[in-house]
C-alpha positions in Angstrom: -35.2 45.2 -40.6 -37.5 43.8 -43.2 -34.7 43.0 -45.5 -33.3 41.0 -42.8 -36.6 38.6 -42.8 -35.4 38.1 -46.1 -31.9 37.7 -46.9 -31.5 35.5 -43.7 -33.1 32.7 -45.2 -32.0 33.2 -48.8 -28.3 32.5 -47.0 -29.3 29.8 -45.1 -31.0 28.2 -48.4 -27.8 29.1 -50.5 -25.3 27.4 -47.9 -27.3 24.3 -47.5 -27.5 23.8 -51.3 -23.7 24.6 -51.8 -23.3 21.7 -49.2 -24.2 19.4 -51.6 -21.5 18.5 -54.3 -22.6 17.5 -58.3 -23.4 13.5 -58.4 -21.6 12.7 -61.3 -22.1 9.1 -63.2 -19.0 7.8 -65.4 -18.7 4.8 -67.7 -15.1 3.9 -68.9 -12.2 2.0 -68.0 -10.6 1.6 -64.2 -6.8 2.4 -65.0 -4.0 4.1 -63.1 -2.4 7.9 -63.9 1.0 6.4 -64.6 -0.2 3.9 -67.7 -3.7 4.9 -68.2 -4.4 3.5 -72.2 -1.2 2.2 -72.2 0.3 -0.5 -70.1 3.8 -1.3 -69.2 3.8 -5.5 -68.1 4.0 -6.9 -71.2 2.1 -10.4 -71.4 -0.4 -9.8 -67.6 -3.3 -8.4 -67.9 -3.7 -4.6 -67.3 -5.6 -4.9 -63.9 -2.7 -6.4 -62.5 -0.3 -3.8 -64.7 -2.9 -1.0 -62.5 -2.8 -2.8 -59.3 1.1 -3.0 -59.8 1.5 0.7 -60.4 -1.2 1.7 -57.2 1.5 0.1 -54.8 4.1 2.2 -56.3 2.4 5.6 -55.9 0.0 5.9 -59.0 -3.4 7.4 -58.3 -6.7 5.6 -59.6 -8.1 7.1 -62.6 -11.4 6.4 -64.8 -10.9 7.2 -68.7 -14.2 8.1 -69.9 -14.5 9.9 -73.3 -10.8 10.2 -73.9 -10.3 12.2 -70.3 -8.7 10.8 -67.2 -10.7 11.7 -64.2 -8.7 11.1 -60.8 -11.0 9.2 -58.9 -10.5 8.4 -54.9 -12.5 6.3 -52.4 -13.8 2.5 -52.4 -9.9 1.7 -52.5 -11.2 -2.3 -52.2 -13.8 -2.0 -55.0 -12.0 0.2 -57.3 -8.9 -3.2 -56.9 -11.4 -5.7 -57.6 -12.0 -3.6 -60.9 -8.9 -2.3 -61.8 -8.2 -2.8 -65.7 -12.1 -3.3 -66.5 -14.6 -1.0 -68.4 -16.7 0.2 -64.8 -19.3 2.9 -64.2 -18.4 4.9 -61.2 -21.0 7.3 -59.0 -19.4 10.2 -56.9 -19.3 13.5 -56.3 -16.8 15.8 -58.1 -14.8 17.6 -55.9 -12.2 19.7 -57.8 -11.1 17.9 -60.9 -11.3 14.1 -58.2 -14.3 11.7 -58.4 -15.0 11.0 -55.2 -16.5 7.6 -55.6 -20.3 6.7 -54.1 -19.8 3.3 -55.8 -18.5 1.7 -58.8 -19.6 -1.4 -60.6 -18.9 -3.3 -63.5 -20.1 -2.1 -66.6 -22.4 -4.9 -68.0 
């Protein structure tokens, strides 16, 4: 019975901090999975190149230190920014950024 005092709250401590995902900060550039570094409308300028290639299926994506992180959420902002150097708040959920907010990297 005594044990029980104890490990009760230890689980209740454990599941409320598990609740909470990693905040994770990124700097890099707003691109899509199908182009990423390299993109395929010759003579426009890569946002519209990413914006092109979200209507067609491709998945935002942040590349930050030569990785692309799938990043979802803030569909509007993330539009607004696509093709620019950003910084992008979230939590990580898997191997997905889900995004908190993103701005422009000044």
């Amino acid at each position: 019975m005594r044990m029980n005092i104890f490990v009760t709250p230890a689980l209740v401590i454990a599941f409320t901090l598990s609740a909470f995902g990693a905040q994770t900060k990124l700097t890099g550039v707003l691109t899509d999975d199908m182009c990423t570094k390299k993109h395929m409308m010759p003579g426009k300028p890569n946002g519209d190149c990413v914006r092109e290639c979200i209507k067609h299926g491709a998945k935002y994506v942040i590349v930050s230190d030569g990785k692309a992180i799938p990043v979802q959420g803030k569909e509007d902002q993330l539009s607004g920014l696509a093709g620019k150097k950003v910084i992008v708040s979230g939590e990580l959920k898997g191997k997905t950024l889900v995004v908190t907010a993103v701005e422009p990297q000044p």
